[in-house]
C-alpha positions as CSV (number, residue, x, y, z in Angstrom):
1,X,5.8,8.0,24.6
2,X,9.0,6.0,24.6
3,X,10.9,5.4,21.4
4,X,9.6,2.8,19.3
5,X,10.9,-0.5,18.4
6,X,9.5,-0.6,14.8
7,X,8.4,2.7,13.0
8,X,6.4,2.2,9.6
9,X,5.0,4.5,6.6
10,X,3.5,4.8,3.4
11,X,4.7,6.7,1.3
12,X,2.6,8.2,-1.0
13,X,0.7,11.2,1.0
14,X,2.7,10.1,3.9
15,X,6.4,9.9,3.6
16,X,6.5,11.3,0.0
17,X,5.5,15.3,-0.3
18,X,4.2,17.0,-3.5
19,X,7.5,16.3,-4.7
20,X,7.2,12.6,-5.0
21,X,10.7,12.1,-2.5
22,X,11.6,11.8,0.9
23,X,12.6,14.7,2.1
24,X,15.7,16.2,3.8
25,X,14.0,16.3,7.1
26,X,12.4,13.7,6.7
27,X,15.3,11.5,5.2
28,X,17.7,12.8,8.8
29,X,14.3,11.6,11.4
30,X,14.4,8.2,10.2
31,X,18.0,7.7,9.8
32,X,18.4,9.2,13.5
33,X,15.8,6.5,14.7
34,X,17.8,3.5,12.9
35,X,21.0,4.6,14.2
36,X,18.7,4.7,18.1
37,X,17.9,1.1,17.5
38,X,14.4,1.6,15.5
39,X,13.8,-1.0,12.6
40,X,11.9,1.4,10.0
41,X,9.1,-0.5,7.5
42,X,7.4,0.5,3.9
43,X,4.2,-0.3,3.7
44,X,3.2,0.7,0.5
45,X,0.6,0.3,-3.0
46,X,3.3,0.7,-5.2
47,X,4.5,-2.6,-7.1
48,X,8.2,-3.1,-6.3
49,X,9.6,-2.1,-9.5
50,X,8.7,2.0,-8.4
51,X,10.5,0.7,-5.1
52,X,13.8,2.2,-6.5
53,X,12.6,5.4,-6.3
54,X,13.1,5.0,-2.4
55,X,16.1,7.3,-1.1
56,X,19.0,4.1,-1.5
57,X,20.6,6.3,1.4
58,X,18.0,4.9,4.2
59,X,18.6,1.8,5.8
60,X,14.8,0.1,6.1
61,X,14.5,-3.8,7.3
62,X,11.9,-4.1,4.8
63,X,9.6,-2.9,2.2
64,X,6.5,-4.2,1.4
65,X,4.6,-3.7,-1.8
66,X,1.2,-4.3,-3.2
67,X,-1.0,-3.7,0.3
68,X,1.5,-5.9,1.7
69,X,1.4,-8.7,-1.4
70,X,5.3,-8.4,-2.0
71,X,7.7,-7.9,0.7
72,X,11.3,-7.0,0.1
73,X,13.6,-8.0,3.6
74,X,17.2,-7.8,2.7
75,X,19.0,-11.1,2.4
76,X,15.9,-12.7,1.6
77,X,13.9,-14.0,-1.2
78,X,11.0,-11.6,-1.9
79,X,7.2,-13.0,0.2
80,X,4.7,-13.1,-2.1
81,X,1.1,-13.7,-1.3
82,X,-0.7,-14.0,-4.8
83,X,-4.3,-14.4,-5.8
84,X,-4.5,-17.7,-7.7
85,X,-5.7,-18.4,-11.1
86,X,-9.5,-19.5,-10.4
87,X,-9.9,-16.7,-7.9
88,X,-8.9,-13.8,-10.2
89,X,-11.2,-15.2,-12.9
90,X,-14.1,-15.3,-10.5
91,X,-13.5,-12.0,-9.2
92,X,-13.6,-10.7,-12.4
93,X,-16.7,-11.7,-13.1
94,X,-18.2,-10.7,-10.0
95,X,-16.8,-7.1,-10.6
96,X,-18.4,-7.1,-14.0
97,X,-21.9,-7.9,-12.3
98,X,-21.6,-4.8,-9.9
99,X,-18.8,-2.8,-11.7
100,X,-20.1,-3.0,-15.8
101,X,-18.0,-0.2,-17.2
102,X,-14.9,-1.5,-15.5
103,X,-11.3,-2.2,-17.0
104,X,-9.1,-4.7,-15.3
105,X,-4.8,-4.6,-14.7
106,X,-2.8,-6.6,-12.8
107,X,0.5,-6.7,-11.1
108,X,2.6,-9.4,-10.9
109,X,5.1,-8.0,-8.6
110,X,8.0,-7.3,-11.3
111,X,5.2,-6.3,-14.3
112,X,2.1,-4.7,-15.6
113,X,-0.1,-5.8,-17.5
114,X,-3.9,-5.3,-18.6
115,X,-7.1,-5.5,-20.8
116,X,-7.6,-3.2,-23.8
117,X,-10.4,-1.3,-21.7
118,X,-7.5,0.0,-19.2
119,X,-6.0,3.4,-19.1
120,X,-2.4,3.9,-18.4
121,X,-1.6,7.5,-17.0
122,X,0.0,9.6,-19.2
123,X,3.2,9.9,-16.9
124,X,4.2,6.2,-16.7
125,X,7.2,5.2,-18.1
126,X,6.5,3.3,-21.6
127,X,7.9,0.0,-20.4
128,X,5.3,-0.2,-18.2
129,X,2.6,0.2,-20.6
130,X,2.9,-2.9,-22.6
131,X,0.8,-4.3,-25.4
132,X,-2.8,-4.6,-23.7
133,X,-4.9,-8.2,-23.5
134,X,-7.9,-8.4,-25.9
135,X,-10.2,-8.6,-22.6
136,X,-10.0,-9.4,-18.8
137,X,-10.7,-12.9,-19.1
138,X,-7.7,-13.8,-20.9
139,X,-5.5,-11.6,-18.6
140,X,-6.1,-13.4,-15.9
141,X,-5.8,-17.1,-17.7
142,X,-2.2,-16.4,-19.0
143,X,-0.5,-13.9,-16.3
144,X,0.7,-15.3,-12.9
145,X,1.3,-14.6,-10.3
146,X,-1.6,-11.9,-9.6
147,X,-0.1,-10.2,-7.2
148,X,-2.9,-7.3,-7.2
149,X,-5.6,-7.1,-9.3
150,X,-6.7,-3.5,-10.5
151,X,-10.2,-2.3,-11.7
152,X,-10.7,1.0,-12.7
153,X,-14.1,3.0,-14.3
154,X,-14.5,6.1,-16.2
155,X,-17.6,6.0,-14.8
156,X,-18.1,6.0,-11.4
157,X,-16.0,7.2,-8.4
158,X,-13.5,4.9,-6.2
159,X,-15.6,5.5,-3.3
160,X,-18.5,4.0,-4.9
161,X,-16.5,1.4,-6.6
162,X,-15.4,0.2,-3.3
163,X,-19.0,-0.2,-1.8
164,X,-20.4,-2.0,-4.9
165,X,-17.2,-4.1,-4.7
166,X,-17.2,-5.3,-0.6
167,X,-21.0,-6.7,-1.6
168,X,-20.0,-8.7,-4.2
169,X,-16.3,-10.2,-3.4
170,X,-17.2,-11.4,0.0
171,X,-13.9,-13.4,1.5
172,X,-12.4,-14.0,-1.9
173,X,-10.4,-11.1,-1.5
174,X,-9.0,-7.9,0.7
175,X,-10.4,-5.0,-1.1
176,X,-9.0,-1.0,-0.8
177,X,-7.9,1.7,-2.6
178,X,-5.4,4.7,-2.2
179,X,-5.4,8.0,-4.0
180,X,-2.0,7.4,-6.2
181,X,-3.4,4.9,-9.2
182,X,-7.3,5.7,-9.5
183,X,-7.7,2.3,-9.1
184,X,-9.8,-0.7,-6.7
185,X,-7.2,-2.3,-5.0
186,X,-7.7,-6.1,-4.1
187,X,-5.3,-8.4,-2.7
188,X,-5.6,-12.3,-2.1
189,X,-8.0,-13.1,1.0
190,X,-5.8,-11.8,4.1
191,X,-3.5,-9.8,2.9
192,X,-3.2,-6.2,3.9
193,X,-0.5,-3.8,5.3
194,X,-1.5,-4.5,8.2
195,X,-1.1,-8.7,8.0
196,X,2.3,-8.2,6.4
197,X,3.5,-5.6,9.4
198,X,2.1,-8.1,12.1
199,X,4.1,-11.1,10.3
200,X,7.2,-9.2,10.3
201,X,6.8,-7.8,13.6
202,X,6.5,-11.4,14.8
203,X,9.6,-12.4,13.3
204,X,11.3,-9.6,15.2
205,X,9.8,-10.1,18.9
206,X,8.2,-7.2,18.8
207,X,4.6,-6.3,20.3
208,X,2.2,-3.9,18.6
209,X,2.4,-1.5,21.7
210,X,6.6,-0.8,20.4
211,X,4.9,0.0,16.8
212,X,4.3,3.5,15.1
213,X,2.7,3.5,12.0
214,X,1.8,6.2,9.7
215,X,-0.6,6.8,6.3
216,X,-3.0,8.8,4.8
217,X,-5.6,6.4,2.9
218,X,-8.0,3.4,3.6
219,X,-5.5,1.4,2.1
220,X,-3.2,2.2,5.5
221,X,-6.0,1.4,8.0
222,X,-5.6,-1.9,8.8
223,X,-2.1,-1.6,9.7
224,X,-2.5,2.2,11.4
225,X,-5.0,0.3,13.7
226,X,-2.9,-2.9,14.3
227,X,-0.3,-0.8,16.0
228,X,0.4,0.3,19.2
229,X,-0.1,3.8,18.1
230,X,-1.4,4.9,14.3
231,X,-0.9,8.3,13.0
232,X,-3.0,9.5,10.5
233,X,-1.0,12.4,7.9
234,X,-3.1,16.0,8.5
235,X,-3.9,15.6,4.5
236,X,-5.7,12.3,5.1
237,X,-8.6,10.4,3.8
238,X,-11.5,12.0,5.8
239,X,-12.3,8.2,7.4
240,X,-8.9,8.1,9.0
241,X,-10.4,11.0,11.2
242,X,-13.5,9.2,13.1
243,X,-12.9,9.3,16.8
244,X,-14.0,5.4,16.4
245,X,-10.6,4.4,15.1
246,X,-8.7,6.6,17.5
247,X,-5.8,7.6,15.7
248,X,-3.3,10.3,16.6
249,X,-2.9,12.9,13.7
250,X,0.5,13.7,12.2
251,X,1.2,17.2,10.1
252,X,0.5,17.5,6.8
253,X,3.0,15.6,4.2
254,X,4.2,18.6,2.9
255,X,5.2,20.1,6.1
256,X,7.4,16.8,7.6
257,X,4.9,15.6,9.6
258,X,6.5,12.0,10.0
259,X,9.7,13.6,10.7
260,X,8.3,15.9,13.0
261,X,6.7,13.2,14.5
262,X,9.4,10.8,14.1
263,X,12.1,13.7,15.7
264,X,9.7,14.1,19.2
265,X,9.9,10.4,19.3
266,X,13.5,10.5,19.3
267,X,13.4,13.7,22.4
268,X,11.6,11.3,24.2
C-alpha cells in the first residue's frame, strides 16, 4: 500500500497503551509520517479538556473530541456540533422509558456536569467533579451546549444499554459507547468520528482511498469503515472482527501496533 495522505487514531485502546501515553515508538511512526507529507487526525471520546494529555511534541492537523462533537484544527475556532436544548430533554425521557435505573452527565466541550444519580470515577481530577444537579431534567434545562450526553446504570451492561437505547432514540441522536467512561455515548443526529473525518478530509482534497484509520471500539466504526483502509487494534471490541466490515487488524496497543503499522506504511 502506498503511503497515506491522512492517517487517523483513537487513542484510548489504540494509540494510548496500558500506560495512558503515546509511546516512544509510537510517538517517532507518526512524527516520521508528518515529516513524509502525512496529515495525522485524533479521533477521540475524550472531551477536549483531557486533550492536553496528548504528547505536545506531535504535530496533528486536528483533534477531534466527543465522537467527533468538538474539533480542535489549529488556527481555528473550535467546530462544535451540539445537541440542542429540546432534544436533550426528550432524550432523556426516552432513556428513562427503556433505561429506568439510569444516571445522566453531560459534556459541554470545556465542562462536566451531571445529575445526583451519576457516579464520577474515583480517579478524576476533583475539578471535574463538580456540585451535581438535583435530577436530569434540570441538567439539561440550564447547561448548554450539550455536546455529549452520558447515561450510565449500575444495573445493566453497556452492551445492553446500547440495544435498549437504538430502539428508543430513533434519528434524534448518534448513539455508541467506548470502553474508557462506562458510559452510553450519544451525540447530536449525524455526528460520529466518522462525519467529522469525512468533513475534514473534504477540506483537504483528499479521498477516502488516501485514509488510514485506526480504533479499537464501536465508537471508532463509523470512521474505520469510511476510510480507504480501517484497522482494527488486536485488543479490539469483538464486533470490529466480522469479516462483514472487512477491516485489516493492527497489533495489540501494548505492543505498537499503530506504529508498527504506521512504520510499514512509511517502507512502502
Amino acid at each position: 500500500m502506498s503511503l497515506p495522505h491522512v492517517i487517523a487514531t483513537d487513542l484510548d485502546g489504540t494509540l494510548y497503551g496500558p500506560t495512558g501515553e503515546v509511546s516512544e515508538r509510537n510517538r517517532r511512526a507518526l512524527s516520521d509520517a508528518v515529516a513524509a507529507g502525512v496529515r495525522v487526525v485524533i479521533l477521540t471520546a475524550r472531551p477536549p479538556r483531557t486533550t492536553a494529555l496528548i504528547d505536545d511534541g506531535l504535530d496533528y492537523a486536528a483533534i477531534s473530541c466527543g465522537n467527533g462533537a468538538y474539533t480542535l484544527i489549529p488556527g481555528e475556532e473550535p467546530l462544535v456540533h451540539a445537541i440542542d436544548r429540546a432534544t436533550s430533554a426528550e432524550l432523556v425521557g426516552k432513556l428513562r422509558g427503556c433505561l429506568p435505573k439510569a444516571a445522566f452527565g453531560v459534556e459541554t466541550g470545556t465542562d462536566f456536569y451531571r445529575d445526583a444519580g451519576y457516579q464520577v470515577k474515583p480517579w478524576w481530577p476533583q475539578d471535574w467533579a463538580t456540585t451535581p444537579f438535583e435530577d436530569a431534567d434540570t441538567l439539561v434545562s440550564e447547561i448548554s451546549p450539550v455536546v455529549k450526553l452520558l447515561a450510565q446504570s449500575a444495573d445493566m451492561e453497556l452492551p445492553l444499554m446500547y440495544e435498549a437505547a437504538i430502539d428508543v432514540v430513533g434519528s434524534l441522536a448518534e448513539v455508541t459507547y467506548s470502553g474508557a467512561t462506562g458510559n452510553l455515548e450519544l451525540s447530536a443526529s449525524g455526528v460520529s468520528k466518522g462525519n467529522t473525518l469525512a468533513m475534514l478530509c473534504r477540506r483537504w482534497g483528499v479521498a477516502p482511498d488516501d485514509v488510514v484509520v485506526f480504533g479499537d471500539m464501536p465508537n471508532d466504526h463509523s470512521a474505520l469503515t469510511w476510510a480507504g483502509t480501517g484497522y482494527a487494534m488486536s485488543n479490539g471490541h469483538p464486533d470490529l472482527f466480522d469479516p462483514a466490515i472487512g477491516l485489516q487488524v493492527a497489533p495489540p496497543a501494548d505492543e505498537d501496533g499503530v506504529g508498527q503499522v504506521v512504520e510499514r506504511l512509511l517502507r512502502g
